[in-house]
C-alpha positions in Angstrom: -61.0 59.9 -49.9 -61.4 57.0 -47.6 -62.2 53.4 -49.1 -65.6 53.2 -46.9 -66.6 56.1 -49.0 -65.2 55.2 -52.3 -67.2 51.0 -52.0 -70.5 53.9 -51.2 -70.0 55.9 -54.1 -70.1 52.4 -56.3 -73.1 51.0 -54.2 -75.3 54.2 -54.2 -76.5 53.6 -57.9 -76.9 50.1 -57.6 -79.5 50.9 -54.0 -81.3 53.1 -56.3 -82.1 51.1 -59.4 -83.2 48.1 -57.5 -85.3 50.1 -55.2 -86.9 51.8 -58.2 -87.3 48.4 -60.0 -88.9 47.4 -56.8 -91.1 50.0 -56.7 -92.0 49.7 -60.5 -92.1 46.0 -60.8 -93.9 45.6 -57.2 -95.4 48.6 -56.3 -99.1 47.4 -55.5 -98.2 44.3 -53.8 -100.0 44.1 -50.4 -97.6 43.6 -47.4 -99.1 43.6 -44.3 -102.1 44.1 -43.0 -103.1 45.6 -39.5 -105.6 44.6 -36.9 -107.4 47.0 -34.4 -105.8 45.1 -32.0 -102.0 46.0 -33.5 -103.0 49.5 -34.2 -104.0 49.6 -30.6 -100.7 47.3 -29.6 -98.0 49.6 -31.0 -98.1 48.5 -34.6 -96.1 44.7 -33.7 -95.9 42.7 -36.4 -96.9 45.2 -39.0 -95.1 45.0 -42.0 -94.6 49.3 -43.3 -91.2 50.0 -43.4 -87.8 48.9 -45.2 -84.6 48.4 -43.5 -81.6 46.8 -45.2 -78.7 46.6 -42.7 -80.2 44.1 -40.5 -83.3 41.3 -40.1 -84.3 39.5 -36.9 -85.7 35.9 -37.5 -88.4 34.7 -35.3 -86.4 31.3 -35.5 -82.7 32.4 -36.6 -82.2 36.1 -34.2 -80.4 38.7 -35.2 -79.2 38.7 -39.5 -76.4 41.4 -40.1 -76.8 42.4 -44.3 -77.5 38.4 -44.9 -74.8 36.9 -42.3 -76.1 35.5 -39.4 -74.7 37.0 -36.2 -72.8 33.9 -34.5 -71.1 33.6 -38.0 -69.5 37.1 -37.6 -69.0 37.1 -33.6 -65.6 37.5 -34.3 -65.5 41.3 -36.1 -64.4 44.1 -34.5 -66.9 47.1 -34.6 -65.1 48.9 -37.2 -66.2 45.7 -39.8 -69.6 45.9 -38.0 -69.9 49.2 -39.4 -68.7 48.7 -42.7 -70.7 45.8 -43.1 -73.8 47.5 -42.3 -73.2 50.0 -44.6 -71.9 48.0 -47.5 -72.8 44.3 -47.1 -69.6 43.6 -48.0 -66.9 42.4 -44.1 -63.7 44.8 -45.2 -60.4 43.5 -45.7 -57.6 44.4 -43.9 -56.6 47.3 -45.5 -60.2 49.2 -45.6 -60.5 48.2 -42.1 -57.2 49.9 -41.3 -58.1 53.0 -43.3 -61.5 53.3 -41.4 -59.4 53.4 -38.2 -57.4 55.8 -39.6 -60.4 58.0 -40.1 -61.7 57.5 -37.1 -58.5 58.8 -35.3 -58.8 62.0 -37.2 -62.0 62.5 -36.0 -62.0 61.0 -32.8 -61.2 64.9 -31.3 -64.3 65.6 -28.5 -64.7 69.5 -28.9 -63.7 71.8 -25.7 -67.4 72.8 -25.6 -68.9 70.0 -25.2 -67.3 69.1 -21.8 -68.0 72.7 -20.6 -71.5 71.3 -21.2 -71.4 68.0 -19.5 -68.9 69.6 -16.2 -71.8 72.2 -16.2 -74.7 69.8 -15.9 -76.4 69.1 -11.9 -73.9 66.0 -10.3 -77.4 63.9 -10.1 -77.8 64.4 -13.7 -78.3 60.9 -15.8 -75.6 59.3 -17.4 -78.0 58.8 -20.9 -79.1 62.7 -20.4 -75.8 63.7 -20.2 -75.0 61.6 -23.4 -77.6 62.5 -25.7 -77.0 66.5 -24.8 -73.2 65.9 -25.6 -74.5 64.9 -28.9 -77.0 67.4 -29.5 -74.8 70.3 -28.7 -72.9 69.4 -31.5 -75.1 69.7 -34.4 -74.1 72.8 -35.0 -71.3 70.9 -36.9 -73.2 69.2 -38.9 -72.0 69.1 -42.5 -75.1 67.8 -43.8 -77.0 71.0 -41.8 -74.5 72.9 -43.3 -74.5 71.5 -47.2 -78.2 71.8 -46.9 -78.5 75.2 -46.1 -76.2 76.3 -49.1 -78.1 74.4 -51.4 -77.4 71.2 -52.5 -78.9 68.3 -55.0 -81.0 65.4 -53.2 -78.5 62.9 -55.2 -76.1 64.4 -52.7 -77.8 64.1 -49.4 -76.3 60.8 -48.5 -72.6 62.6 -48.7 -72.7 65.0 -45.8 -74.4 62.4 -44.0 -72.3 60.0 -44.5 -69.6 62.8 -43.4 -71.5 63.2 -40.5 -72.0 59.7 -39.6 -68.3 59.2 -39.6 -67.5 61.9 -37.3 -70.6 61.2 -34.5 -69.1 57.4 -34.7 -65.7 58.7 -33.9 -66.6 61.2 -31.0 -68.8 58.8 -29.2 -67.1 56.6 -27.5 -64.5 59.4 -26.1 -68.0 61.5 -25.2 -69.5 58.2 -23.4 -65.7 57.3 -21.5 -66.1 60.8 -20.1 -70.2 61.0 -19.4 -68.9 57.9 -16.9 -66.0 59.6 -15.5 -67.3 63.2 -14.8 -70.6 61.7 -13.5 -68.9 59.0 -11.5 -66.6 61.0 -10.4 -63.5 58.9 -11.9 -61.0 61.1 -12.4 -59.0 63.0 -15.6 -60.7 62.4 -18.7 -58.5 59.8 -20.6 -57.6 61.3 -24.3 -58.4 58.5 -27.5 -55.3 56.2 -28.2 -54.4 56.5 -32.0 -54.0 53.8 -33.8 -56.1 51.8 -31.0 -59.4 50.4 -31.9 -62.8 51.7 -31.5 -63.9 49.7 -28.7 -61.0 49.3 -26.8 -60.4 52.6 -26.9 -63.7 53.4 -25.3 -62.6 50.6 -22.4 -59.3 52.5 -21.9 -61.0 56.0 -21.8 -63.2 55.0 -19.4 -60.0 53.8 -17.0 -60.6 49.9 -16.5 -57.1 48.4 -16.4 -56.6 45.4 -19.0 -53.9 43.7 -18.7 -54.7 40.3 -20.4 -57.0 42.0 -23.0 -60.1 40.4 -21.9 -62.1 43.8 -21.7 -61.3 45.1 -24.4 -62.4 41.8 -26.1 -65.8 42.0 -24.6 -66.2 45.5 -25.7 -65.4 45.0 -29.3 -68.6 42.3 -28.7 -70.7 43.8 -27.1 -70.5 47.1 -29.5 -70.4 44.8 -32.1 -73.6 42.7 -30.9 -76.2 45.6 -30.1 -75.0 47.2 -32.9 -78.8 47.2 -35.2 -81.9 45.4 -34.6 -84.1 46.0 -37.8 -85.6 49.8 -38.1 -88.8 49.0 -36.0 -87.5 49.1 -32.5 -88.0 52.6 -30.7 -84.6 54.0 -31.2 -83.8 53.2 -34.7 -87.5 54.2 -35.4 -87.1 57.4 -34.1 -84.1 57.9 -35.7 -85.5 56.9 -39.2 -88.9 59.2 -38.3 -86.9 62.0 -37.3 -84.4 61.8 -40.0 -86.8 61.1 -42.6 -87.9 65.0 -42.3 -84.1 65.8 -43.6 -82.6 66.8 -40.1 -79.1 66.0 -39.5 -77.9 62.5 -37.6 -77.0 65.1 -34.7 -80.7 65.5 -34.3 -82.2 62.0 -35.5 -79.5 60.1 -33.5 -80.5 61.9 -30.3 -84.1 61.5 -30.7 -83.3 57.5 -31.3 -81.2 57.4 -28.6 -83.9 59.3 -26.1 -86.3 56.4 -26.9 -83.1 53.9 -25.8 -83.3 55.4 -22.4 -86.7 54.4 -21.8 -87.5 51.6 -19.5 -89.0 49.2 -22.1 -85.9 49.6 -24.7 -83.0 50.3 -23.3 -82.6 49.1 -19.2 -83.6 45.3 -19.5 -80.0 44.5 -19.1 -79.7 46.2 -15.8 -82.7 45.0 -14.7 -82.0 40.9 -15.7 -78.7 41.9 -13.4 -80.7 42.9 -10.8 -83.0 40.0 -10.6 -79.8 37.5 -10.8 -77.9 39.8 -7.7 -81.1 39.5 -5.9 -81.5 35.9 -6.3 -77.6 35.7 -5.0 -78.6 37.5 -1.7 -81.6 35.1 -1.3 -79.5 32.2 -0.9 -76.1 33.8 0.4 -74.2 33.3 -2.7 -74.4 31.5 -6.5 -77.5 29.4 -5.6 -77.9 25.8 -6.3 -80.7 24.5 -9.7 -82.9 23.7 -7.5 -82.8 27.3 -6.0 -83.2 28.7 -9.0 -86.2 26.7 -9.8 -88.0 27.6 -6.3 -87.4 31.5 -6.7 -88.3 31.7 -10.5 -91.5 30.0 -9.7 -92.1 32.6 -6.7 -91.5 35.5 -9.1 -94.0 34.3 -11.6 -96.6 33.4 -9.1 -95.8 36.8 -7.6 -97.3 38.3 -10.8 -93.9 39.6 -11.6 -91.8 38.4 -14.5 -88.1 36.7 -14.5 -86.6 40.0 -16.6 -84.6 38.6 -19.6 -86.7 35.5 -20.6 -89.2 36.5 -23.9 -89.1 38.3 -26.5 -90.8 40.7 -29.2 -90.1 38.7 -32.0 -87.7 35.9 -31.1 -88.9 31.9 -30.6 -85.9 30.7 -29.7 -82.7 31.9 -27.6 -81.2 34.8 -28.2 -78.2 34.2 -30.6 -76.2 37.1 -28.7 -77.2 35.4 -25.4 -75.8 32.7 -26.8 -72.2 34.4 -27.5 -72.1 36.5 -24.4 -72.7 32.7 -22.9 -69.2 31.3 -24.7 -67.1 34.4 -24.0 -68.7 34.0 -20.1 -67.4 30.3 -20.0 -63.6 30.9 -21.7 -62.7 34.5 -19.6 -65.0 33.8 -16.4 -66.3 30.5 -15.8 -65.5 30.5 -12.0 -67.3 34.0 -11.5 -70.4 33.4 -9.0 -73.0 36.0 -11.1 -72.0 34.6 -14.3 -72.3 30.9 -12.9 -75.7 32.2 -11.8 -76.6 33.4 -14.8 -75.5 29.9 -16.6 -77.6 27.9 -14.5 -80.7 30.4 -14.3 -80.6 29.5 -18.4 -80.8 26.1 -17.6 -83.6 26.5 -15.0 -85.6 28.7 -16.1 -86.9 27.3 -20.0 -88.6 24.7 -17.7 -90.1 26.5 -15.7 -91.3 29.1 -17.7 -92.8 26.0 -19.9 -94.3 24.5 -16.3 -95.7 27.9 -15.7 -97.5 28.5 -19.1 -98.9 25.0 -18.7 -100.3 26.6 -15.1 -101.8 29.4 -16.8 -103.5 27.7 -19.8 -105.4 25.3 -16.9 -106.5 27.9 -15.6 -107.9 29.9 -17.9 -105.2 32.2 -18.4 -103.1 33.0 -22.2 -99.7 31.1 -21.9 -96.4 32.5 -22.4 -95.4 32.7 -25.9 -91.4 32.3 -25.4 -89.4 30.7 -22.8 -85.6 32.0 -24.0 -83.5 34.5 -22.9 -82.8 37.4 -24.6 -79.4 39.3 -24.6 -80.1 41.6 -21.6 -80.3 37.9 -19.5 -76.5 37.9 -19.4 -74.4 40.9 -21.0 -74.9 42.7 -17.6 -73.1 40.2 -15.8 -70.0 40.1 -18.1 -70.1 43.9 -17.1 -70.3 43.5 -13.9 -67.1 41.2 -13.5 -65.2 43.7 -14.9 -65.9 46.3 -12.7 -68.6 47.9 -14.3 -71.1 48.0 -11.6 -72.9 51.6 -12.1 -76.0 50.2 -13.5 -77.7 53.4 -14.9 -74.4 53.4 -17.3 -75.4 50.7 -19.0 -77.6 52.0 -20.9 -74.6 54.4 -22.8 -73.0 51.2 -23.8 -75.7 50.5 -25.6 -76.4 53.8 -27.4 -72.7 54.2 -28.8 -73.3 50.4 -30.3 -76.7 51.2 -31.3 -75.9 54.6 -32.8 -73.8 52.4 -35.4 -77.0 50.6 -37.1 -78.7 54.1 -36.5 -76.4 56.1 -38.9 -76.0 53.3 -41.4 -80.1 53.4 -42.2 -79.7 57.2 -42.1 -76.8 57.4 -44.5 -79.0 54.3 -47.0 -82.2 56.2 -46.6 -80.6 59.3 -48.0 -79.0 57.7 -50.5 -82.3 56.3 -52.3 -84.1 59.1 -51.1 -86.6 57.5 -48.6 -89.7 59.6 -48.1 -91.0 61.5 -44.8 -92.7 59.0 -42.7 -96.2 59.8 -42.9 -98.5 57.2 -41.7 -102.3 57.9 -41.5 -103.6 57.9 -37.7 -107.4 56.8 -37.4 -109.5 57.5 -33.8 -111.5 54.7 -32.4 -114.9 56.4 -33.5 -113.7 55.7 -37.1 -113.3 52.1 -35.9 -116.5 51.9 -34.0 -118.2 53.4 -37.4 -116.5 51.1 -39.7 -116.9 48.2 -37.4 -121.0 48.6 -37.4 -121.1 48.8 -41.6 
């Protein structure tokens, strides 16, 4: 019994008395309401659904379980995930014993890489990914448990079980999606007793001699990791999961909304937009370069990809770390000097810009900061990692970690099927006129 699981079986009755005290004591208190304009919007800003692993202040960015994320840079994914599930950073010894779990299970089956060498050579890295996952549920010990018959106190067990095992497969599954569809050679095996994220660096055959990748691995897992339960993929996840099918099937539901344009490909499109302004002026352009093409691309009608976000006011606390780890391992780098001085530029501009757009009529831009996609491609790129519809899978195997935590808590306290009431706009046209 691992200790990850024995801290869960203390914490499980404590989730469920204060969520039933919450519900008793507070039951009728009034949360949120919702406009036509959000219903029509995509339901921003509407408050409807609980999620304890992570918050995201407007003024503060991302909050892991109450610790703000440049106060935990440092933790290796393994933490990341016990933190999410427990609240509590593990010491030493539980982080250890996580490892060790994940090396039992780190095993890929044979199957699913007669899948993936069986798919068209055009095929998408994130299709390739998310059927590697799905072809697996037929090992789902929560599918399995259920089918037997089991009590609904139990749920979160298999889960949890299951959890475990998809966060020990994935990043051996994603190391291989990149070398069969890349065409990079032997599939690497996992390196026991390595950890999680630089074993995924290794599988996927970057040399590392200083250990500089393998650092910004462990970061960037650990920095996309969860993002509250409202954005697409961890929505979906929750939806799907919240009609009791496995994490096979709810993580590869949430991880199909990743790969959409709007949620999961802003980082390779902020790289993009930074390469592009390289080629315009033959190299790592000067401020007052930067400056000139930012204001063409806004007064092009186009937007400079990375600046704004959903919820944030202010920049991007994992901006903000990619930032320091660009300026200790690769301050002379051209597209991450680029990318440093396009954050200095742009702010003002964007400010300048709105101020445009207000005279003339026009709604100004609610947030001038960059977000993380603005410069974790870059970091990538140095490294070698220049096969920009990959990206994407670096973000799913980080993602999936937040994913299964809010799976594994919502079975534990029993969370309901989502079920919210849909209205058509003649009920709002009715309504509207009484």
């Amino acid at each position: 019994m691992s200790i990850l699981f024995e801290r869960l079986q203390e914490l499980v009755p404590q989730w469920r008395a204060e969520r039933a005290e919450m519900i008793k004591k507070h039951g009728n208190m009034v949360l949120s309401e919702c406009t036509v304009a959000q219903a029509y919007g995509g339901m921003r800003g509407v408050k409807g659904m609980i999620c304890e692993t992570s918050l995201v202040e407007p003024d503060k960015g991302l909050i892991i379980q109450g610790r703000p994320l440049l106060d935990i840079m440092d933790l290796w994914p393994e933490e990341t995930f016990h933190l999410l599930l427990t609240g509590d950073i593990p010491d030493e010894a539980a982080k250890q014993d996580l490892m060790k779990e994940l090396d039992k299970r780190s095993h890929v089956p044979e199957y699913v890489w007669d899948v993936l060498y069986a798919m068209p050579d055009d095929s998408h890295p994130m299709t390739m990914f998310n059927t590697a996952i799905l072809c697996m549920q037929k090992e789902s010990q929560f599918a399995s448990n259920y089918a037997k018959g089991m009590t609904k106190a139990d749920y979160w067990i298999p889960t949890f079980e299951d959890a475990l095992t998809i966060m020990a497969r994935l990043p051996g599954i994603a190391a291989g999606v990149y070398r069969i569809r890349y065409d990079k050679g032997d599939l690497i095996p996992w390196t026991p007793g390595l950890d999680w994220g630089a074993n995924y660096g290794n599988m996927m055959g970057f040399a590392d001699p200083t250990g500089s990748f393998s650092e910004l691995m462990r970061l960037y897992l650990h920095f996309h990791c969860d993002h509250e339960g409202g954005n697409v993929s961890a929505n979906t996840c929750h939806t799907v999961g919240s009609a009791l099918s496995d994490p096979y099937y709810a993580v590869s539901a949430g991880l199909n909304g990743l790969a959409g344009p709007l949620h999961g490909l802003a980082n390779q499109e902020c790289l993009n937009w930074i390469l592009e302004t390289m080629d315009k002026f033959g190299g790592a352009p000067s401020e007052e370069q930067i400056r000139e093409y930012a204001f063409e691309t806004l007064r092009s009608g186009k937007v400079i990809p990375g600046y704004g976000h959903a919820v944030l006011r202010v920049t991007d606390p994992r901006f903000t770390g990619f930032n320091m780890f660009g300026k200790k391992h690769l301050p002379n780098d051209p597209v991450f000097q680029t990318v440093d001085r396009v954050f200095t530029v742009v702010p003002k501009v964007l400010e300048e810009f709105s101020a445009e757009r207000v005279a003339a009529g026009k709604n100004p831009i609610a947030n001038f900061w960059p977000n993380v996609d603005a410069g974790s491609g870059a970091l990538l790129y140095h490294f070698g990692l220049k096969e920009f519809q990959y990206y994407t899978v670096l973000f799913s195997v980080s993602r999936a970690m937040g994913m299964l935590s809010q799976l594994v808590w919502n079975r534990a306290v029993g969370t309901a099927i989502t079920r919210p009431k849909s209205i058509g706009s003649k009920f709002i046209r009715e309504h509207a006129s009484k």
